[in-house]
C-alpha positions in Angstrom: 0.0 0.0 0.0 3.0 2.5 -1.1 2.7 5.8 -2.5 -0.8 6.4 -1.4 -0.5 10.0 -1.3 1.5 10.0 -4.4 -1.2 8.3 -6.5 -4.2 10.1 -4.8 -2.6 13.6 -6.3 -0.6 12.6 -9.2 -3.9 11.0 -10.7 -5.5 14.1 -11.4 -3.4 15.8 -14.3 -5.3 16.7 -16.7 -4.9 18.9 -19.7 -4.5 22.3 -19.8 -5.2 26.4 -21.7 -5.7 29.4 -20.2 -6.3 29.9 -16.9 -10.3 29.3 -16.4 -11.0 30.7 -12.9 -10.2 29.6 -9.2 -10.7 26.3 -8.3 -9.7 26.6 -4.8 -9.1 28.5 -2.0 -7.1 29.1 1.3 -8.3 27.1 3.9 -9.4 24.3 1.6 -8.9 20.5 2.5 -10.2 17.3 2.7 -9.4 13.6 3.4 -9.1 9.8 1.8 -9.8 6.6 3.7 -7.7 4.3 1.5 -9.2 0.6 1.7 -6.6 -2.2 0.5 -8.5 -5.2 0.1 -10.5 -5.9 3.3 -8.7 -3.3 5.1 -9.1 -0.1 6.1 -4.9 1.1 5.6 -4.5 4.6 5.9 -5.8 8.2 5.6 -4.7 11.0 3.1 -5.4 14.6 3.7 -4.5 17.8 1.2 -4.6 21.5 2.8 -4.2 25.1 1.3 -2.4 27.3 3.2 -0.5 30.8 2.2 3.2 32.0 3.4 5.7 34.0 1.5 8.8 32.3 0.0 11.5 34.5 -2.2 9.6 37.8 -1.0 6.8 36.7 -2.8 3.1 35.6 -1.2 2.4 32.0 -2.5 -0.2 28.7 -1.7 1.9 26.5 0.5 -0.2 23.1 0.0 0.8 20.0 2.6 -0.6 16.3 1.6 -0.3 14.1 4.0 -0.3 10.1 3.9 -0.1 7.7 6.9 -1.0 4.0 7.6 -3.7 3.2 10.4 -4.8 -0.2 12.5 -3.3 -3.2 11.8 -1.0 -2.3 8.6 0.4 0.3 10.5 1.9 -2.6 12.9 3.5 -4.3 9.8 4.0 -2.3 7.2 4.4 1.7 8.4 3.2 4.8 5.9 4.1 7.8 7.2 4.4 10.7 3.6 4.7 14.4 3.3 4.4 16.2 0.5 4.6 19.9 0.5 4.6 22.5 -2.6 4.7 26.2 -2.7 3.1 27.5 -5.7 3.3 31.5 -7.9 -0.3 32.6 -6.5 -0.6 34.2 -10.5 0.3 31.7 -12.7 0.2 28.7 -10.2 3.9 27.6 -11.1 5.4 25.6 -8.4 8.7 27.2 -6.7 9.7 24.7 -4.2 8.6 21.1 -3.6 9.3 18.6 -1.0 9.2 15.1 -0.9 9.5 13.0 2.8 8.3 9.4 2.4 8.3 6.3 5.0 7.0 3.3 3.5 7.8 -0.3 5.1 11.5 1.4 6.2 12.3 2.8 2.4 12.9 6.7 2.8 13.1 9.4 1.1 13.5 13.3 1.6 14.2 15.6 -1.4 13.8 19.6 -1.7 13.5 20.6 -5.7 13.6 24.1 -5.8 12.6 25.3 -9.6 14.2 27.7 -11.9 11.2 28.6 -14.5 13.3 31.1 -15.7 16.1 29.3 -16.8 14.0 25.6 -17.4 16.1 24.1 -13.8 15.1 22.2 -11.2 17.7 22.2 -8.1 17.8 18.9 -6.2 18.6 18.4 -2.9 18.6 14.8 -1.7 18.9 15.3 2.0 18.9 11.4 2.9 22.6 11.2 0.8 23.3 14.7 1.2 23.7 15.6 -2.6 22.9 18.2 -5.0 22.2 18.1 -8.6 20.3 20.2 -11.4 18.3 19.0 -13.8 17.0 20.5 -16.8 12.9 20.6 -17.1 10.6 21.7 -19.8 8.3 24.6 -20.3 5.0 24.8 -17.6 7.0 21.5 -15.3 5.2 20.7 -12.2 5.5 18.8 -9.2 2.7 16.0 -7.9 1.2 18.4 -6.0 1.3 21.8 -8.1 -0.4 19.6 -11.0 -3.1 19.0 -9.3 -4.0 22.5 -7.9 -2.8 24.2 -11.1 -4.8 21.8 -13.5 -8.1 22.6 -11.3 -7.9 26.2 -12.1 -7.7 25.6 -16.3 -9.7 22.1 -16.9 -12.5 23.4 -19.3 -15.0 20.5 -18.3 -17.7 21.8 -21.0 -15.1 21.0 -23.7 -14.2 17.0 -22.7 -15.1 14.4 -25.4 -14.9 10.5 -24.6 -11.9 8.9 -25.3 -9.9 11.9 -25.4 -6.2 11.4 -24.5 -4.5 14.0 -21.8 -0.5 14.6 -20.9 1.5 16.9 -18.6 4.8 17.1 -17.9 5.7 15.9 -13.8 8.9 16.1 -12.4 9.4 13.6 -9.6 12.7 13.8 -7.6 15.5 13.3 -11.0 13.2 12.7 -14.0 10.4 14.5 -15.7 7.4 12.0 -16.3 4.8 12.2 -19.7 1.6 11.8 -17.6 -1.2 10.6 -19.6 -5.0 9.8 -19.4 -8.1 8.9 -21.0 -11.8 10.8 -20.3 -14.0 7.4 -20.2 -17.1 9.8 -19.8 -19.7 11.5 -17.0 -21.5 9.1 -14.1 -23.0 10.0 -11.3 -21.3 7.9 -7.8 -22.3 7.2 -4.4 -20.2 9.1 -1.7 -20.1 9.6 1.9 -21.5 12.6 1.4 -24.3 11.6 -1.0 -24.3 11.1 -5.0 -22.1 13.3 -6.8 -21.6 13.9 -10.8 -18.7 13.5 -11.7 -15.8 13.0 -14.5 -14.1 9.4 -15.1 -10.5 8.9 -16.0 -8.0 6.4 -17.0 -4.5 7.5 -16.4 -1.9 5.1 -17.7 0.8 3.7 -15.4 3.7 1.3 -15.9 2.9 -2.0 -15.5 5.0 -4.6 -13.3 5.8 -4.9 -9.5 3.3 -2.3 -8.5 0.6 -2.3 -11.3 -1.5 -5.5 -12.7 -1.6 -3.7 -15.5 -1.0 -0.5 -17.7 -4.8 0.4 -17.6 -5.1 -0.5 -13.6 -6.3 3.1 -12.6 -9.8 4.7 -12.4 -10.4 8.3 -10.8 -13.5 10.2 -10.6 -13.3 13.5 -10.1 -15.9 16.1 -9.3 -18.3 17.9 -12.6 -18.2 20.8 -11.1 -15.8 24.1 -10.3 -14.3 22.5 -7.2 -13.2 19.5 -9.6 -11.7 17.5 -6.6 -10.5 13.9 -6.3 -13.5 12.0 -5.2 -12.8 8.0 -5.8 -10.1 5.9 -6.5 -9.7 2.1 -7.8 -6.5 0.5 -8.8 -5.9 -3.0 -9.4 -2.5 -3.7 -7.9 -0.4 -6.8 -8.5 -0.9 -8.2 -5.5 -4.7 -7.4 -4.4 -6.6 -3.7 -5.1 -6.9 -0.1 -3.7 -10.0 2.0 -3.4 -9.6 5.9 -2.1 -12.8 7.4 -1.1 -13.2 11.1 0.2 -14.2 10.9 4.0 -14.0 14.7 4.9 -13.8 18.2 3.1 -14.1 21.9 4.5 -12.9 25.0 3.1 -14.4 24.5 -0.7 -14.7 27.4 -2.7 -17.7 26.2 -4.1 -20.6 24.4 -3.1 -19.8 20.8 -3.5 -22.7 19.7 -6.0 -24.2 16.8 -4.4 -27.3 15.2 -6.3 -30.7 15.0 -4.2 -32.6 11.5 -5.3 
């Protein structure tokens, strides 16, 4: 159950023109109860915030992921992700990366360079510093995700249309791709909800059964958040389910039977 944070967020790049309106807001979050198999596993939560990095205001956004009950006991999660975003143009400046998952570790700081198309690596588990050269309108797991909700034009979606975007993720720049399967209406905690279907394609192998393992649905409407998660894993499946929200600049759109 690895990476929970990292496929709750990285899941929701979509494509992208000009800037639409504001998806979000400070003071936004919300939460996942990840289910793996039988089991409850962990929780996943994702909060706006504001601070001021290179004399500049920005949205500092924290996701969090940690194991719970009895997977906790023999197989620990404990993730942060942090990124600190242009409050204009949504760019992300600085992005950190602290993962715990079964003992495997990780902590890197990637400060970007728009201007110059760098990212500046700092691996503080090995104590090493390297620069990497990025293309045009890069972004981080988390930046994506906040950045893409601003500029998704959900009127103009056709099924079966193919998405990219450009990720970086610690050394190398992923293509990000995903298919729009179409509109449905799902049951959530909250009640039903419409909402917009993916298939983002991953790499098949240890994690993965298979390239086409992923479904999201996210939100038809101008909050356009994560709302449901299924992946078919190679060893068992994953469901993500939103459990709690507050802060939402728009009213969440929930369908009354």
């Amino acid at each position: 159950m690895k990476k929970v944070v990292a496929i709750i967020i990285s899941l929701v790049a979509l494509n992208v023109s000009a800037q639409n309106h504001q998806a979000f807001e400070v003071g936004e979050w919300f939460r996942f109860r990840i289910h793996y198999g039988m089991f409850n596993a962990s929780f996943a939560t994702l909060e706006v915030k504001e601070t001021t990095l290179r004399n500049q205001p920005v949205y500092h956004v924290v996701g969090k992921g940690k194991s719970t009950g009895l997977l906790h006991l023999f197989f620990k999660v404990d993730d942060n992700y942090e990124t600190f975003m242009d409050k204009k143009s949504g760019a992300p400046l600085r992005f950190i990366r602290q993962i715990d998952e079964g003992g495997h570790t990780r902590d890197y700081l990637t400060d970007f360079d728009h201007d110059s198309n760098t990212a500046h690596v700092f691996n503080r588990k090995r104590n090493t510093r390297n620069i990497y050269t990025v293309p045009d309108n890069v972004h981080d797991m988390l930046s994506s995700f906040y950045y893409l909700r601003n500029n998704l034009d959900i009127s103009a979606l056709d099924r079966g249309e193919m998405f990219d975007i450009k990720m970086l993720l610690d050394d190398e720049v992923h293509d990000f791709k995903l298919k729009f399967l179409g509109r449905e209406v799902i049951k959530t905690k909250m009640g039903n909800i419409a909402a917009l279907k993916f298939q983002p394609y991953v790499l098949a192998g240890r994690v993965f059964e298979k390239k086409e393992s992923l479904t999201i649905w996210v939100s038809d409407d101008k909050n356009r958040i994560p709302l449901k998660i299924q992946a078919d894993l190679a060893v068992g499946s994953l469901d993500a389910d939103i459990d709690a929200f507050k802060g939402l600049k728009y009213p969440l759109n929930i369908i009354m039977e």
